[in-house]
Phi, psi and omega in degrees: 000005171323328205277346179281138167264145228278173182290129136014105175312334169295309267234281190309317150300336127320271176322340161291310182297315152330291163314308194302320201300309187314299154325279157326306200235020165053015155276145195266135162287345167275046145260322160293166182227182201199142181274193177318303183284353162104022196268152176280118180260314188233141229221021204032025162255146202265141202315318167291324168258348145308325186316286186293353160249027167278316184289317179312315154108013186284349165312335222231346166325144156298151166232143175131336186252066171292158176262143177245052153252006198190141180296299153008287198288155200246153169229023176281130172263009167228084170314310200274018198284008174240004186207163160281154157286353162286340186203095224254135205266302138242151218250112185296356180221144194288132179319097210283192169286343183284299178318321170321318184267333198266337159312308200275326155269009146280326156337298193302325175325154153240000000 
C-alpha cells in the first residue's frame, strides 16, 4: 500500500483512538457514532475519561511490539515504518508533552 497516500492525520487518529477504546476500555462499537463520511465523532465514553486516555498517549503507541526489558521501550524493529519522524503516525516512545498537544489537533482535524 507504499503507492497510496496515507490518511489524514486527523482520520488516522480517530481510528488509533477507536481502536484503543475497542479493545481497552469494553466499548462496543454500537456505542459509538459516526459522521456522513463515516469519520468517529463520539467514541462512547464520557468526556473526562476519553480525555485522560488521551492525555496517556497509549492510543497513539506503536502497538504490537512491547519492549522486552520495559512496556516503555518499542521492541519494534522499523519504529518509523508507517511515517518519517518528522511527522510521526505511530509513536515508538510514550508521547511527550508537545506531541500530546499537536495529537489533541490533529483529533480536531476532519
Amino acid at each position: 500500500m507504499d503507492h497510496l497516500p496515507p490518511a489524514p492525520r486527523g482520520q488516522w487518529r480517530r481510528v488509533q483512538l477507536a481502536r484503543y477504546v475497542l479493545d481497552y476500555c469494553g466499548v462496543g462499537l454500537s456505542q459509538m457514532r459516526f459522521d456522513e463520511a463515516g469519520r468517529v465523532v463520539d467514541f462512547g465514553l464520557v468526556g473526562a475519561e476519553l480525555d485522560a486516555i488521551v492525555e496517556s498517549g497509549l492510543p497513539f503507541r506503536t502497538s504490537g511490539c512491547p519492549g522486552k526489558e520495559a512496556a516503555e521501550i518499542s521492541a519494534c524493529d522499523r519504529p518509523y515504518g508507517d511515517s518519517p519522524p518528522s511527522d510521526i503516525a505511530s509513536y515508538p516512545f510514550r508521547p511527550t508533552k508537545r506531541d500530546l498537544r499537536k495529537i489533541k489537533g490533529q483529533l480536531r482535524q476532519a
